[in-house]
N, C-alpha and C positions, 0 to 999 in steps of 0.2 A: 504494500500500500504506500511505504511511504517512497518508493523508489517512482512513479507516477509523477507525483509532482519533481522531483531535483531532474528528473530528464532534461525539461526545458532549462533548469538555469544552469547545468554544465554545459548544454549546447553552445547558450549564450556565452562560456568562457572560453569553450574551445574558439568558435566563430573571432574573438575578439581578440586571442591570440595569434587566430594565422592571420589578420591584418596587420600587426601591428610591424613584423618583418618588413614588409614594404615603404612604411617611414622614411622619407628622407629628417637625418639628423638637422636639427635646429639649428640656423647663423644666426650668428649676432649680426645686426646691417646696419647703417648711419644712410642719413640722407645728402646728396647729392646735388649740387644747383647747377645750372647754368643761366643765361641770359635767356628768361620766363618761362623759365619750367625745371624739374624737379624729378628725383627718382629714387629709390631706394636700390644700397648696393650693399656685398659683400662688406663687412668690417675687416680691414687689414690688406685689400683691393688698393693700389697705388691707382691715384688719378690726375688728370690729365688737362686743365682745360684747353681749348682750343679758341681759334677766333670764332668759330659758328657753334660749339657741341665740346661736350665733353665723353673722354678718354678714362676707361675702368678698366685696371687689368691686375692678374696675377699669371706671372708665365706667358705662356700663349694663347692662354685664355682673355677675352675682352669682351663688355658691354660698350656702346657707345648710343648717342643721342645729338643727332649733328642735323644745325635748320639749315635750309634755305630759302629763299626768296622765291615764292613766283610769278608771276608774269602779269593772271589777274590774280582776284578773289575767290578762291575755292568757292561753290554753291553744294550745301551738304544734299540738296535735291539730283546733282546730277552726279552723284557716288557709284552710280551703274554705269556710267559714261565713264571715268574717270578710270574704273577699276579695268577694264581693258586695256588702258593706256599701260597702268603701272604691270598689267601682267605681263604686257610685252616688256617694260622695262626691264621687271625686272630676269626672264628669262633671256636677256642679252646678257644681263650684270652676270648673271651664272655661266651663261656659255663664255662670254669672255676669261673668267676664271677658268675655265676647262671640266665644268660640270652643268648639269642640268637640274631644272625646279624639280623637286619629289614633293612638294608641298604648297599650295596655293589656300588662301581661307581667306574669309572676311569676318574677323574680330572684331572686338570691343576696348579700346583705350582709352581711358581717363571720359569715360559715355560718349565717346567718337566712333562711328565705322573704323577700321581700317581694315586697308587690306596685308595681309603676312605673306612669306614664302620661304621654304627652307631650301636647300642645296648643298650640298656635298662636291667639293673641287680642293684639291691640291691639301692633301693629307686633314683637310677640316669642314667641318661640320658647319654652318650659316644661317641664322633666321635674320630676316630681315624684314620690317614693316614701316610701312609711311603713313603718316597722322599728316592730314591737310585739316588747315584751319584757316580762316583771312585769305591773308597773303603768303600764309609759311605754309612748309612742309617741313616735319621733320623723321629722319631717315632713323629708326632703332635698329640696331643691329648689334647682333652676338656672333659670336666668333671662337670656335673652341676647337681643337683637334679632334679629328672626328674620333677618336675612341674614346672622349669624354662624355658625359650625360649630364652638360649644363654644372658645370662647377660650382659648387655651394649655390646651387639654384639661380645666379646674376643675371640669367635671361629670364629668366618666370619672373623673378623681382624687378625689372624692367617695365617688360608689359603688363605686369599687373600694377605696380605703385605709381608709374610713368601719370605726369600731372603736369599742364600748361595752364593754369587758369587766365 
């Protein structure tokens, strides 16, 4: 009788132990600025600023956040017109490197569309995503030897913390 009821809650302990394997371990992070916008990074990450974006890295491992200027005003209405443009973009920026997109999506950053794309050239691994706002664009990109899996998470903490208000 009394073995009826504990079924369920050792199920529940087993269930909750084989997830817990898959954890990625906890970083410490610090935030990040550039000229109007913000990020969270790796703690112990040497950085970098630049004249447009800044420069995060350990090793050959790197996040980056670098604007530019464009031409007009982004219109967040024409995002399906737009996203064409950057898919051809960026399937050159990869062939140029000597690999090809395996990865194309339309995300969510800082409550913006973007669009992402990953690629694999020249012994590394690449996501890259453009955030249009105004008159900017700005370029996220990680950058890891491809037999890394995102170094203390600096790309996921990218696109998720990444903020221009």
């Amino acid at each position: 009788m009394l073995a009826k009821p504990l079924v369920p809650l050792a199920c529940l302990f087993i269930l909750a132990a084989c997830g817990g394997s898959a954890r990625r371990e906890q970083v410490a992070t610090r935030v990040v600025e550039g000229q109007g916008f913000s990020f969270s990074a790796p703690q112990g990450w040497s950085t970098a600023h630049t004249a447009k974006g800044v420069v995060v890295r350990r090793g050959k491992a790197l996040v980056s956040a670098t604007t530019f200027r464009l031409l007009k005003p982004y219109d967040p209405g024409s995002f399906d017109r737009v996203a064409v443009e950057l898919d051809r973009a960026a399937t050159k920026l990869a062939v140029q490197a000597g690999g090809k997109v395996t990865e194309s999506v339309t995300t969510t950053v800082d409550g913006r569309k973007v669009r992402a794309y990953r690629y694999t050239a020249g012994g590394y691994a690449t996501r890259i995503g453009f955030l249009l706002r105004g008159r900017q664009e700005v370029q996220l990109l990680c950058r890891a030897p491809a037999r890394a899996d995102d170094p203390d998470g600096a790309c996921g903490l990218l696109f998720e913390s990444f903020s221009a208000p």
